[in-house]
N, C-alpha and C positions, 0 to 999 in steps of 0.2 A: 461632244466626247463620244466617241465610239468605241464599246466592249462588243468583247463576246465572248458570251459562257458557251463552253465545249466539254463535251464527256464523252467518250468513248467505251468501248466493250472489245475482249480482247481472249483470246484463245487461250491466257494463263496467266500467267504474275510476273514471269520474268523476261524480258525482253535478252538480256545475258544468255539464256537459253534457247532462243528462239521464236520465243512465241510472238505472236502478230497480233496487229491489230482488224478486228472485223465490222466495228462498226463507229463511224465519230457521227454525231451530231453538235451543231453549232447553232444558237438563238443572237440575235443581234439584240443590243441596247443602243440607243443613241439618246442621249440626253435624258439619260435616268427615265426614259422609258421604252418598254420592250417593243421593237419593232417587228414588222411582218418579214422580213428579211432569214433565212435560214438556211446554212446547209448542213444536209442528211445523206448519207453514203455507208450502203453496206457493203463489207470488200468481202472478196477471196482471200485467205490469207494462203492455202498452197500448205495447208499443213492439218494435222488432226486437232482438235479443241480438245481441250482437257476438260472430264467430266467431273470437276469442282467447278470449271468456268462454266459449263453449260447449264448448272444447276442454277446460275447463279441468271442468267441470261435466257436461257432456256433454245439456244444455237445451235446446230452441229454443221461440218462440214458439206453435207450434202445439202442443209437450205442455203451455200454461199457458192456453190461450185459456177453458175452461171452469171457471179456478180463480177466487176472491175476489180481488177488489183488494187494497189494503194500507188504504185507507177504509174498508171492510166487516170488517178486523179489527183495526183500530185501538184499541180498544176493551177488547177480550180480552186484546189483548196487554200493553196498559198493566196493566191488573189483575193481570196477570201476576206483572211485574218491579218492581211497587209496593213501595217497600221494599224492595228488596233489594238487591244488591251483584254486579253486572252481573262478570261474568269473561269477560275479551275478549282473546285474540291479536293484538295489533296494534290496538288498538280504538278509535285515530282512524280507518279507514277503514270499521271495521260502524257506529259512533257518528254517521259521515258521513253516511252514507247514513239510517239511522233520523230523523235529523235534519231531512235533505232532505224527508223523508216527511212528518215530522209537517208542514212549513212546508208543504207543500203544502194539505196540510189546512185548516192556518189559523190567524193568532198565538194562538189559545185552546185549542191544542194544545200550547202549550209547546216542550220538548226534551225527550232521553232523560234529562236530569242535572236533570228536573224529579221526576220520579218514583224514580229511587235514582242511588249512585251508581258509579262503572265501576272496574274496575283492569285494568292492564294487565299479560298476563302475558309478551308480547313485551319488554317492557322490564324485568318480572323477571329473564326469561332472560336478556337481554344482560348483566346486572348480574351476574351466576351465572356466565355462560358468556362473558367478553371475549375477540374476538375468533373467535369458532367460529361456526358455521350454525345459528341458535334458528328454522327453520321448527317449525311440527306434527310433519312428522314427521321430522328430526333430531330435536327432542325425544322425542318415542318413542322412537325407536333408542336412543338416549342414556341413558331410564328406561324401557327395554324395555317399553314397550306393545306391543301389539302391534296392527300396523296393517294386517296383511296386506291383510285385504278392503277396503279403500281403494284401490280401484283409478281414479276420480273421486270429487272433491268433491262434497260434500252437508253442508249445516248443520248438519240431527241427528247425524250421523255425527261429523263434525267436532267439534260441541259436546261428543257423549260420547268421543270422543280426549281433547281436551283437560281434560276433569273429568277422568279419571284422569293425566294428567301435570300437571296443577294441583295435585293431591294429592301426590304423588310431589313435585314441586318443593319444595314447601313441608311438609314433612314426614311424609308418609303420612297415609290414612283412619285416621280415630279409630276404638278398640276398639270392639264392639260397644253401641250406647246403649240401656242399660235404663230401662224405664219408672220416671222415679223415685218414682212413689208407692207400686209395686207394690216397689221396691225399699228404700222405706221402711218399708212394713207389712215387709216379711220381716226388715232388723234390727232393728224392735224387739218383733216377736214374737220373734229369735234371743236379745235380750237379757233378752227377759222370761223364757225358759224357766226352769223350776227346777234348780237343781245338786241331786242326790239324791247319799247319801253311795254309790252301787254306783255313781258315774260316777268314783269318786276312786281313787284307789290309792295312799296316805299309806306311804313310807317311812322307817321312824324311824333315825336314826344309832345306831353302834354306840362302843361305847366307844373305838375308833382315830377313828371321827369325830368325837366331842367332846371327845376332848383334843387334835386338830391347831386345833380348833377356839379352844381355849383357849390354844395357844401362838400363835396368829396375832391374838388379843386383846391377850394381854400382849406381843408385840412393838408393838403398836400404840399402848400405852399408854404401853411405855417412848419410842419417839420422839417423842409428844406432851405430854410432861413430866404423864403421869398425867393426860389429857383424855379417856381413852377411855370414853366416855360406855355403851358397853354393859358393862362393868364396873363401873358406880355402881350401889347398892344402888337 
């Protein structure tokens, strides 16, 4: 099974208004556990950041003016998330805004729930946690991540928080996953090997062992009205 947690950062709140997106990162899971696989893309978005979002991110327009549109990686990133199983905090508003993006594009762009599809771990939490604080990082505190150097928001960063309190939530990273072919050749070369009689150590009963042996026989035989099959000739 293949996820992947994605968070983004973004110029404002509302996509209805215009604001863009300037930054997604993406962390791959495959098989309940978190893979080396990522992508990270700062955009231009072509417009001014609103100084509640840069407080929040710490942004402005001028450190994205030399970056790629979100048209120029539009592309990549599809290929990306193709198939997979989007893990999102709150992810009607990153779902929003990607959205927003693709239409801008153009109807032959689709949407994000064209290419896989999303779960929300915001509303996991709520369901877990009635009543409490399910930000990021209450959840950390919560399932002790540790989120120190999060001192501003950033995608990448964000997305690898949340893959470890995604795992945590949901029952921890799976054991370590062996290769299973290599894991195959080794049990049945383990079962082919040969038993040799110096791997045995054969202890034979002594005479106090075969007669308790015999009375727990004929106890067996008298309460099965003479059934005890290891007593038939």
């Amino acid at each position: 099974m293949r996820q992947i947690v994605l968070d983004t950062e973004t110029t404002g709140l509302e996509p209805a208004l215009g604001h863009r997106i300037i930054e997604i990162g993406c962390v791959e899971i495959v098989n309940r556990r978190i893979a080396s696989a990522q992508f990270h893309q700062y955009l231009n978005p072509g417009r001014e950041i609103d100084a509640g979002a840069a407080e929040v991110h710490g942004m402005t327009l001028d450190d994205l003016r030399d970056k790629p549109t979100f048209a120029e990686i539009a592309a990549e990133f599809i290929e990306f998330i193709r198939g997979a199983e989007l893990v999102i905090h709150n992810a009607a508003f990153d779902v929003g805004f990607l959205n927003a993006e693709f239409e801008l594009l153009g109807s032959a762009w689709g949407c994000t729930e064209d290419y896989c599809t999303v779960f929300d771990t915001l509303k996991l939490a709520r369901s877990m946690h009635p009543g409490q604080r399910n930000s990021l990082d209450a959840l950390c505190r919560r399932y002790e991540i540790d989120n120190a150097h999060r001192e501003l928001h950033g995608a990448l960063l964000d997305a690898e928080l949340l893959a470890e309190t995604y795992l945590a939530m949901t029952g921890g990273q799976a054991a370590l996953e062996l290769d299973s072919a290599a894991a195959s050749e080794r049990a049945t070369t383990e079962m082919a090997a040969p038993v040799t009689h110096a791997q045995l150590h054969v202890v034979a009963p002594n005479a106090t062992d075969l007669g308790a042996h015999r009375d727990t026989l004929e106890r067996i035989n008298a309460s099965s009205g003479g059934a005890c099959v290891w007593l038939k000739p």
